[in-house]
Backbone as numpy.savetxt, mean C-alpha at the origin, in Angstrom:
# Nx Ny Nz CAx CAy CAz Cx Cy Cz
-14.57 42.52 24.80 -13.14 42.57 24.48 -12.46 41.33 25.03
-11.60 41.09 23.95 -10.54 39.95 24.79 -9.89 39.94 26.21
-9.83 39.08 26.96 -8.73 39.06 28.58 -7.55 39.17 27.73
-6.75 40.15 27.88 -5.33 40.08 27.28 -4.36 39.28 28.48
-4.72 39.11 29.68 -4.10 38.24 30.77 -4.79 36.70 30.16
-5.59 36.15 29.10 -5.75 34.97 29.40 -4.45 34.39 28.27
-4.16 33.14 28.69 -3.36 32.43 28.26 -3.27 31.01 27.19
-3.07 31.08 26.04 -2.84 29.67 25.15 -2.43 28.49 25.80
-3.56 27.24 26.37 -2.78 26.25 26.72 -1.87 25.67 25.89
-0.58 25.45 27.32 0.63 24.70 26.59 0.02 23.59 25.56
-1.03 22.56 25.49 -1.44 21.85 25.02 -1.44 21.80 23.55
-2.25 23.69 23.27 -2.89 23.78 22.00 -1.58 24.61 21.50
-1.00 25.17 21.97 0.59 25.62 21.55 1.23 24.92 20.88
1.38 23.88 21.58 1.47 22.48 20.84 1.44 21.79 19.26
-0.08 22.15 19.62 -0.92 21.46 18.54 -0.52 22.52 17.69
-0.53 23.78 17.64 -0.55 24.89 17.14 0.79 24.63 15.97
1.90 24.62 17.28 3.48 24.63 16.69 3.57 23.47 15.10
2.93 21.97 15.94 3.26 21.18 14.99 2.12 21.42 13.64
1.20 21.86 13.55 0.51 21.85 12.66 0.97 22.93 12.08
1.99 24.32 12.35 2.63 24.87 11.39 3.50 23.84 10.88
4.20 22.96 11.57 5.39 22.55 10.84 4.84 21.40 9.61
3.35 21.39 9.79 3.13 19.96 8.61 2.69 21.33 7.17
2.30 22.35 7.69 1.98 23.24 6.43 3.05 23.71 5.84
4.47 23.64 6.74 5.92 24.24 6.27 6.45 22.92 5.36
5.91 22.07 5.62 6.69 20.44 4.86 7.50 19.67 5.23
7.50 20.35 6.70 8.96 19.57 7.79 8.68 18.75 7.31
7.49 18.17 8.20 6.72 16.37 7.58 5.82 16.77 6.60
6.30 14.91 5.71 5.36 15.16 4.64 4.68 13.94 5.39
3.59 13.92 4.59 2.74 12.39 4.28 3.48 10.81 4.43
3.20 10.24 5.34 3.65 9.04 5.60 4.77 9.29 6.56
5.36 10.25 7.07 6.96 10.42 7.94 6.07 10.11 9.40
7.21 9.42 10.25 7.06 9.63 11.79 7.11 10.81 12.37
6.67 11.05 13.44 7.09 12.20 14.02 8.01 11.78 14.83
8.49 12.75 15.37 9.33 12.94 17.02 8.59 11.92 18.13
9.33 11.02 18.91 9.03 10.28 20.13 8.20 11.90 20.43
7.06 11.08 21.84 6.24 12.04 22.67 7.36 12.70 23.46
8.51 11.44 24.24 9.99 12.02 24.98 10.72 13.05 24.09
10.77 13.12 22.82 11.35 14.14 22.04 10.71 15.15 21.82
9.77 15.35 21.79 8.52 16.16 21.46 8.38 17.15 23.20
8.48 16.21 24.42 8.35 16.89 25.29 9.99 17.31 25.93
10.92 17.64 25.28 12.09 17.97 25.50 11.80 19.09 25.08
11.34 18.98 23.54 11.15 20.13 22.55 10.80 21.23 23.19
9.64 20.96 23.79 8.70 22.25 24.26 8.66 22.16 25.61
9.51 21.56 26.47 9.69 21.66 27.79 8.45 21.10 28.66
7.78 20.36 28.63 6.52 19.90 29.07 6.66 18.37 29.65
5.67 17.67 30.37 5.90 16.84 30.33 5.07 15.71 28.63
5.06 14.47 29.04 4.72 13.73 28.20 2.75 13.90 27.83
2.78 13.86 28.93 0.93 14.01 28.94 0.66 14.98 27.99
1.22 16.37 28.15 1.02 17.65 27.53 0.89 17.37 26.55
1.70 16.78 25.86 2.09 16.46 24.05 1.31 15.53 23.52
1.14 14.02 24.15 -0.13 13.68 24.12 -1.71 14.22 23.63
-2.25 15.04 24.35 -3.12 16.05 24.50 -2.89 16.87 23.40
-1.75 17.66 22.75 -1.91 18.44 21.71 -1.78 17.10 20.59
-1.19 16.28 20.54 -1.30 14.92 19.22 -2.36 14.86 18.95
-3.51 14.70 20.14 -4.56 13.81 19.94 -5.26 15.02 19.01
-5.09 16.24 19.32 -6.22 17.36 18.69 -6.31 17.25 16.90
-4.60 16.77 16.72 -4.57 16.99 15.38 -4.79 15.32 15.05
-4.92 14.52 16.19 -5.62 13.34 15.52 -6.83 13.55 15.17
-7.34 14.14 16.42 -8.93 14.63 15.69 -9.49 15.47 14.57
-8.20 16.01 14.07 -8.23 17.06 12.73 -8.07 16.20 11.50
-7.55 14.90 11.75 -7.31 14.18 10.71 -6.26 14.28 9.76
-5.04 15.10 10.79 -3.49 15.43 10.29 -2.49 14.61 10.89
-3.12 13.95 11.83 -1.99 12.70 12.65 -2.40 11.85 12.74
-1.98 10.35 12.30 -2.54 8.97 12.86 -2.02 8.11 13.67
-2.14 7.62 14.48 -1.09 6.89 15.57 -0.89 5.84 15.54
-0.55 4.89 15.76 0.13 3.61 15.90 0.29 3.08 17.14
-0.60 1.77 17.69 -0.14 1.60 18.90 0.97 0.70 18.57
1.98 1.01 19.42 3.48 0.85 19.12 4.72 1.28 18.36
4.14 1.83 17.76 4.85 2.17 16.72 5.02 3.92 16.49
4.18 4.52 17.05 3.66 6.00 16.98 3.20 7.10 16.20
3.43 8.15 16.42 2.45 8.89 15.67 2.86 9.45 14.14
2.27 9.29 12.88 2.64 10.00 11.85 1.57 10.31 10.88
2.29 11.71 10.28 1.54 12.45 9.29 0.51 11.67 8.49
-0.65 11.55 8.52 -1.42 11.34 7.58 -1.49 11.58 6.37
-1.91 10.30 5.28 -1.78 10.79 3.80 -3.04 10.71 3.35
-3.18 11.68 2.23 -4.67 11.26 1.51 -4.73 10.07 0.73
-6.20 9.60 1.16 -6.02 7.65 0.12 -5.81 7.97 -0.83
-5.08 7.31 -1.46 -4.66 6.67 -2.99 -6.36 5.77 -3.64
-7.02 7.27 -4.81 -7.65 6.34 -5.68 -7.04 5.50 -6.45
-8.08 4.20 -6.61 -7.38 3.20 -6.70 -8.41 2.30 -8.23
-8.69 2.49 -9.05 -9.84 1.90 -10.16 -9.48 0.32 -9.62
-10.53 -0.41 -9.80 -10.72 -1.90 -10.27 -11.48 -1.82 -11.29
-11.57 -2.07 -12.39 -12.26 -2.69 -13.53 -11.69 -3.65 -14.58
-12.12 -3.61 -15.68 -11.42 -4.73 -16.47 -10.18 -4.64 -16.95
-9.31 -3.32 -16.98 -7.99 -3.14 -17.51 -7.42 -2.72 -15.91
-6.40 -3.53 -15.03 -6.30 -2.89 -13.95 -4.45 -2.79 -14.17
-3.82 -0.98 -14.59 -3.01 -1.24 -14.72 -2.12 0.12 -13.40
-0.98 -1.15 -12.65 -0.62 -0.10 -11.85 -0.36 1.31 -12.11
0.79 1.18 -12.73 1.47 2.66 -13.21 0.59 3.51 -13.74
-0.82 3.17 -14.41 -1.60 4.20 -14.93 -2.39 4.26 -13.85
-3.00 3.83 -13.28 -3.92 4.19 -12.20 -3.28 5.34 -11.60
-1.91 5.11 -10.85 -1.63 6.18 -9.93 -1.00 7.50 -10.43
-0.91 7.68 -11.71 -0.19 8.49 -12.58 -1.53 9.30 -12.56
-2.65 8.25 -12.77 -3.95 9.33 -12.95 -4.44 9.90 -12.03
-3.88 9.28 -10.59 -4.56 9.69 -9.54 -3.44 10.77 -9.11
-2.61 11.19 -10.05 -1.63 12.50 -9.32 -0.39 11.86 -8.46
-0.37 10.39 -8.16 1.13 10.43 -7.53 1.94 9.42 -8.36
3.46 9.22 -7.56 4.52 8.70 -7.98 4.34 7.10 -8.24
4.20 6.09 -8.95 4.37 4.48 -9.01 5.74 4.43 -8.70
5.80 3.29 -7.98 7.22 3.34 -7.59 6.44 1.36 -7.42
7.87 0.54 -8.16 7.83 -1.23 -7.42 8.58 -1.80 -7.05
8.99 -2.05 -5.88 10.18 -3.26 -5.68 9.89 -4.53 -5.57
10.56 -5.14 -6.24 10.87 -7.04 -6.40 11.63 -7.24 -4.99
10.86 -8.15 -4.78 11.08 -8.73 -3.18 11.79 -9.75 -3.46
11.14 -10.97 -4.40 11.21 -12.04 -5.20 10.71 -12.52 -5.90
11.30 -13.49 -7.31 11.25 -14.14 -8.22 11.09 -15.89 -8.01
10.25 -16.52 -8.16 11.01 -17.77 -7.69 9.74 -18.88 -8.50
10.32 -20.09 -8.94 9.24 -20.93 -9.43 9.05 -21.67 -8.27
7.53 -22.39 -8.15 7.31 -23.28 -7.28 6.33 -23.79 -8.18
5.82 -25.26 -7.81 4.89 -26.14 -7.58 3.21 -24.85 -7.32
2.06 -25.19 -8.19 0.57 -24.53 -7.75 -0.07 -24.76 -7.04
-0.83 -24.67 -6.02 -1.51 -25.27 -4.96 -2.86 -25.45 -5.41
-3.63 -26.38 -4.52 -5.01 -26.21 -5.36 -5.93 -25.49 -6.04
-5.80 -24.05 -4.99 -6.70 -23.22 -5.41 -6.16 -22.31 -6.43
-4.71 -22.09 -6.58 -3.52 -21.64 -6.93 -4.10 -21.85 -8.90
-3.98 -23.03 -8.65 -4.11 -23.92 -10.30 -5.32 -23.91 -10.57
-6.52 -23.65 -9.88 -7.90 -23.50 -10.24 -8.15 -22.16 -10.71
-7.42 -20.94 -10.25 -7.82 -19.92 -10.82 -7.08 -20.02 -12.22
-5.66 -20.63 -12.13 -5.04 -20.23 -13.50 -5.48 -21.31 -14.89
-6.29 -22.46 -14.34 -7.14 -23.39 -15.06 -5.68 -24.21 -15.52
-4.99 -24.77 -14.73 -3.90 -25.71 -15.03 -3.99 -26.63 -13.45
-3.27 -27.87 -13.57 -3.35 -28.96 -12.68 -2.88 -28.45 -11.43
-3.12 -29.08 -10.76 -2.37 -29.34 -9.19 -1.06 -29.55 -9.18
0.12 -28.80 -9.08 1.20 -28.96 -8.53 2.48 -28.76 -10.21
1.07 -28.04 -11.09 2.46 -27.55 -12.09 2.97 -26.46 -11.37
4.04 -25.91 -12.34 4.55 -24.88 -11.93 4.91 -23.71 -12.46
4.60 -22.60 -11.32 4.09 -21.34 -11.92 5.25 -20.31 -11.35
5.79 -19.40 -12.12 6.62 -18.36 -12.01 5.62 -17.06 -10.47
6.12 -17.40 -9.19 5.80 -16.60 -8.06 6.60 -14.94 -8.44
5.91 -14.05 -8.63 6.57 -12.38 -8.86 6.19 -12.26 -7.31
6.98 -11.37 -6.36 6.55 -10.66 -4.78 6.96 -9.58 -5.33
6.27 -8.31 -4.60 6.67 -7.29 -4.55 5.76 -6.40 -3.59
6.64 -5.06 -3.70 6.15 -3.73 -3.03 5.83 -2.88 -3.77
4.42 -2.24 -3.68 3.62 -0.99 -4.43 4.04 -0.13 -3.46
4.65 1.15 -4.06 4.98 2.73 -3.40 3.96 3.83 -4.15
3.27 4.32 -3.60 2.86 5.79 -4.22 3.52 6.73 -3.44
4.35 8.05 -4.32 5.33 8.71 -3.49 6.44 8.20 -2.73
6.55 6.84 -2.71 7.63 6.95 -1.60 7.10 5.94 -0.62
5.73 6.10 -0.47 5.15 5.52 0.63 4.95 4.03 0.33
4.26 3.00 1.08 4.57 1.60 0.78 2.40 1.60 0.46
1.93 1.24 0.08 0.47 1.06 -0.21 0.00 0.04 -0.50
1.16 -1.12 -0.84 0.34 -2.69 -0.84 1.73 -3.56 -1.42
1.09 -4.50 -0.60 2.21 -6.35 -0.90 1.54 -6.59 -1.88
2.25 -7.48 -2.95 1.24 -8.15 -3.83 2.44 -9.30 -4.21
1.40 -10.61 -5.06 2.22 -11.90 -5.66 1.15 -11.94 -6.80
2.14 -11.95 -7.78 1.52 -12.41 -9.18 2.12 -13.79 -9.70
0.95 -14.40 -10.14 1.62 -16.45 -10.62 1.43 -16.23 -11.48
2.40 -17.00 -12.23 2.04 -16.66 -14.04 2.18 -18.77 -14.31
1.50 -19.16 -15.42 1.29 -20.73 -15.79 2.77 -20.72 -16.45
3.62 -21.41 -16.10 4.45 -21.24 -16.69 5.19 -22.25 -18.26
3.99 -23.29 -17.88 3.46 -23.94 -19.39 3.08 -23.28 -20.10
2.60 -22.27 -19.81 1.67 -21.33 -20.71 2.87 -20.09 -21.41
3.76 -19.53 -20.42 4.56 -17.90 -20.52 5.60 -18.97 -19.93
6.59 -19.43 -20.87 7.67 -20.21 -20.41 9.11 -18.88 -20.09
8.56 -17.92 -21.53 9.86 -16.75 -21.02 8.97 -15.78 -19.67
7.87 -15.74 -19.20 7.97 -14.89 -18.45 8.71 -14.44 -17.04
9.73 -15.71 -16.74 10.85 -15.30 -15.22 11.90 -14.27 -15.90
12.01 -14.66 -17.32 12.81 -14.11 -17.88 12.49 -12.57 -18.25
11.46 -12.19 -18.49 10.44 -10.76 -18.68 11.07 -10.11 -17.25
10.45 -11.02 -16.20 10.31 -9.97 -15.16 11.74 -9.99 -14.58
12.67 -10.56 -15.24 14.31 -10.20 -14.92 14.51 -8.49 -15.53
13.73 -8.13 -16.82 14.22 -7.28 -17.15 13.09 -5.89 -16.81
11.97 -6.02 -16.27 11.30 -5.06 -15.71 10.23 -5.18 -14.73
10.26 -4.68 -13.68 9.28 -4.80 -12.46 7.46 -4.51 -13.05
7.22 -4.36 -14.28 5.79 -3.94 -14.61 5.34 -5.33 -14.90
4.44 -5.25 -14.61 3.70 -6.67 -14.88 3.38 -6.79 -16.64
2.41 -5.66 -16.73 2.03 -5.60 -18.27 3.02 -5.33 -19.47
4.02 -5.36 -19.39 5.82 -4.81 -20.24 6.04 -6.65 -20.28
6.45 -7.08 -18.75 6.67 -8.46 -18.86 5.86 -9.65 -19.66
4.50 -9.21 -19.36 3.81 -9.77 -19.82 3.15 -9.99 -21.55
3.57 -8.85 -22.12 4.57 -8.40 -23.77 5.20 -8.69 -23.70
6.80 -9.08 -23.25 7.79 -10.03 -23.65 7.41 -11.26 -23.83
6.70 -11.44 -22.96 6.13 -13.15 -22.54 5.21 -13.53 -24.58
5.17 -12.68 -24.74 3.83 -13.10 -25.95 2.56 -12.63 -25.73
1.97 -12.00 -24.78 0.76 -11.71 -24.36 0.25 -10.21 -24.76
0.05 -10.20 -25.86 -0.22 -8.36 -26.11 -1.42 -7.69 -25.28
-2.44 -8.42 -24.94 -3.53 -7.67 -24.40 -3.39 -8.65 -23.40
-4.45 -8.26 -21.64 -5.52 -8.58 -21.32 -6.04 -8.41 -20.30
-7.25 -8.48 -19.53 -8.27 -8.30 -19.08 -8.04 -8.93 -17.98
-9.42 -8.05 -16.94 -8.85 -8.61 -15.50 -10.47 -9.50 -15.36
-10.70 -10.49 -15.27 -11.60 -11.58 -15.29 -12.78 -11.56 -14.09
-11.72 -11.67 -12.93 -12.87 -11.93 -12.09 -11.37 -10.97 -10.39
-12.54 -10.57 -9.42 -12.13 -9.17 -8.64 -12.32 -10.20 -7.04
-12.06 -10.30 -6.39 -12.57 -10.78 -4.70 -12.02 -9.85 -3.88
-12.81 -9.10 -3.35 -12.02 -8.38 -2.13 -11.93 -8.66 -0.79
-11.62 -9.04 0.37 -11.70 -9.85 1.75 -10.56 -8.23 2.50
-11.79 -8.25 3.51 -10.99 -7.32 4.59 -10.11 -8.23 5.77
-8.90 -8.37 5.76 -7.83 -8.78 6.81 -7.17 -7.78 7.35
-5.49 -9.00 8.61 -5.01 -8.53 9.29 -3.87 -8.35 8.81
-3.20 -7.46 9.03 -1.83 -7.42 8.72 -0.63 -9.09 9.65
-0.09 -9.33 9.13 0.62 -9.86 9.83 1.89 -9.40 9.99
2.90 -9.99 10.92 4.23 -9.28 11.30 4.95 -9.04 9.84
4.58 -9.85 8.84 6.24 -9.72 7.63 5.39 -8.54 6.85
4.21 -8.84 6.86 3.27 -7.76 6.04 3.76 -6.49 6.50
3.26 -6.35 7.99 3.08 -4.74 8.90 4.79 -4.20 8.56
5.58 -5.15 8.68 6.87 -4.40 8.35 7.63 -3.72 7.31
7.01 -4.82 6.12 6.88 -4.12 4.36 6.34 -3.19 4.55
5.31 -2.99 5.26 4.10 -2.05 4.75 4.21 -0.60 5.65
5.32 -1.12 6.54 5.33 0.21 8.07 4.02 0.55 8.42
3.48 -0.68 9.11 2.30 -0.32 9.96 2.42 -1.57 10.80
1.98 -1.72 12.12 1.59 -2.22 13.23 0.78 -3.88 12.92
1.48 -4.66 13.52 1.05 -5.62 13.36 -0.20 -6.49 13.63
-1.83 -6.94 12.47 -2.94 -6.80 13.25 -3.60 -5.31 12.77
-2.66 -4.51 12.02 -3.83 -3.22 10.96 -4.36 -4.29 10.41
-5.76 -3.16 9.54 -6.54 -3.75 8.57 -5.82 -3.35 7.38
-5.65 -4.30 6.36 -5.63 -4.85 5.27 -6.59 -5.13 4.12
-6.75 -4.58 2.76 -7.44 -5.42 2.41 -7.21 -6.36 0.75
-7.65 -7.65 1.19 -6.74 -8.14 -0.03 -7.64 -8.76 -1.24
-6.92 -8.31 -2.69 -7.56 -8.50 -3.48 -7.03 -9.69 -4.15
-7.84 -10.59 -5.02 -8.18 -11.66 -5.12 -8.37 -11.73 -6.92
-7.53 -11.58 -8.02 -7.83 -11.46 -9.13 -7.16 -12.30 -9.97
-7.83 -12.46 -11.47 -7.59 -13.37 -12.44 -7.43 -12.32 -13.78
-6.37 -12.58 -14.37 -6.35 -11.95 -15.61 -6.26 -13.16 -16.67
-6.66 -12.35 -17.98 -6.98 -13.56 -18.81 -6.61 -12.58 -20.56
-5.94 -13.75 -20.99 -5.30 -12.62 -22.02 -6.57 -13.13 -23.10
-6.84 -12.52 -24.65 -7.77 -12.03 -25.85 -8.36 -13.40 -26.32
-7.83 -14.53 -25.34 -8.37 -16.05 -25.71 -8.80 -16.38 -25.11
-9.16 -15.89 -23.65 -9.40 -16.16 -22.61 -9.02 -17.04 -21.49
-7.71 -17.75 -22.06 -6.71 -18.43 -21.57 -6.15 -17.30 -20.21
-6.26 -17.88 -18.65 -6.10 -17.35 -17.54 -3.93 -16.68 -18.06
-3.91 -15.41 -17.76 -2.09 -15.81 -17.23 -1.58 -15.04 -16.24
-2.58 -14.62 -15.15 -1.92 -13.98 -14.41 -3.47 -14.28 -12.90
-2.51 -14.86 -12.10 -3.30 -15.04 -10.80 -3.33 -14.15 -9.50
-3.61 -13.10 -9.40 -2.64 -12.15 -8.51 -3.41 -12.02 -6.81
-2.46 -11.74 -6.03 -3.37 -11.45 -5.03 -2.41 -9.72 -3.94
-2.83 -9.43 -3.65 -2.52 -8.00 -3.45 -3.30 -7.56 -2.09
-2.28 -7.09 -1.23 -2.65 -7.08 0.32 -2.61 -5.29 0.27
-3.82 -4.34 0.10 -4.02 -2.85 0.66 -3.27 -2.47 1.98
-2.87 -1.62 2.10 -2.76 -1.13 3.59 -4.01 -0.29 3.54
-4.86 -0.65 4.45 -6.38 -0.22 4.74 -6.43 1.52 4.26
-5.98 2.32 5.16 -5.65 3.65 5.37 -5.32 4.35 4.88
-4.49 3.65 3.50 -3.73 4.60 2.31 -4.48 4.45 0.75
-5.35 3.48 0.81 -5.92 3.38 -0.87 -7.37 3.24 -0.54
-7.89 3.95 -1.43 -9.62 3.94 -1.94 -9.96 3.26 -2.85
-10.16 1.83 -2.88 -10.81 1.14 -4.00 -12.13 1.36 -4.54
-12.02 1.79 -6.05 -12.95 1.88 -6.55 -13.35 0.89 -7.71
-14.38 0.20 -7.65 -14.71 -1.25 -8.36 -15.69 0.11 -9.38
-15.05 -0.19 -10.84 -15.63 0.17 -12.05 -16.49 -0.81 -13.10
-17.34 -1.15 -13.52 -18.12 -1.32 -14.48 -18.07 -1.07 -15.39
């Protein structure tokens, strides 16, 4: 028979309380929690205590922490296709969540070497820079910059004045189809302007993709490169 004198550590009480409140929807996916100081007001404890119940549901794989920044709800990765048609809004539509993009900036510059080698035009023409932010749900899931030749898509600054999709703009531009050419993936660091777009800690892993699209002539028009937040997307390279 049970000790009816034994007692629930404050710890797992804890753990207990907040893991009702992630099944109630207080927090969803991607939210902060409460400071550990707020958390140990809450339940009258000190800081250690709360600590100790965090870590349990870190180990459950319902909390992730942040050094500096602190502790929040874990989300499930975002499948993510790579293959030859790589199109945002359908990928994540298929994978069950929200596309969401913000334009950071628009801006022409001058190509850099390697810049103009993928898009197969000279050194130092100039190519229409797209920045932006990928959201699934709400949440932030990757930086990205798309170069477009702009010898090539002279209306495309003008496209992406009137819609944040790449492939819509890229139909205004004249480009009805095309294909994603060639894929590089490189695991990095977040840096400070990154970690702050991205609300994660400066020095997470990252990982950034490295691609060439090429429209039905095989003429390059889109150079893109696209920074993951490690933790939130599952890349899957298709064939």
């Amino acid at each position: 028979m049970r000790d009816k004198s034994a007692k629930t550590p404050v710890w797992k009480a804890i753990a207990d309380a907040l893991r009702g409140d992630l099944a109630e929807g207080r927090y969803i996916p991607g939210d902060k929690l409460p400071t550990e100081a707020a958390l140990a007001e809450r339940f009258g404890v000190n800081r250690h205590t709360v600590r100790h119940g965090i870590s349990t549901l870190v180990d459950e794989g319902l909390i992730r922490t942040r050094r500096g920044a602190g502790a929040f709800v874990a989300a499930t990765p975002t499948d993510y296709p790579i293959g030859q048609r790589v199109r945002f809004h359908k990928n994540l539509i298929a994978a069950g969540r929200r596309p969401e993009k913000r334009v950071l900036d628009v801006e022409q510059r001058a190509a850099t070497t390697g810049e103009a080698k993928a898009l197969d035009i000279a050194s130092g023409d100039t190519v229409c820079a797209y920045h932006g932010l990928s959201l699934a749900d709400g949440q932030p899931i990757a930086l990205f910059e798309s170069l477009f030749p702009l010898a090539y898509l002279p209306d495309i600054r003008a496209a992406l004045g009137n819609t944040s999709r790449v492939t819509e703009a890229l139909h205004a531009a004249g480009v009805s189809d095309y294909t994603r050419a060639s894929t590089r993936l490189t695991a990095v660091r977040a840096t400070a302007t990154q970690a702050l777009h991205l609300q994660l800690a400066e020095g997470d892993p990252l990982l950034r993709s490295s691609s060439v699209n090429v429209d039905e002539t095989g003429q390059p028009v889109e150079y893109g490169r696209t920074w993951f937040a490690g933790d939130r997307v599952t890349l899957t390279l298709e064939t």
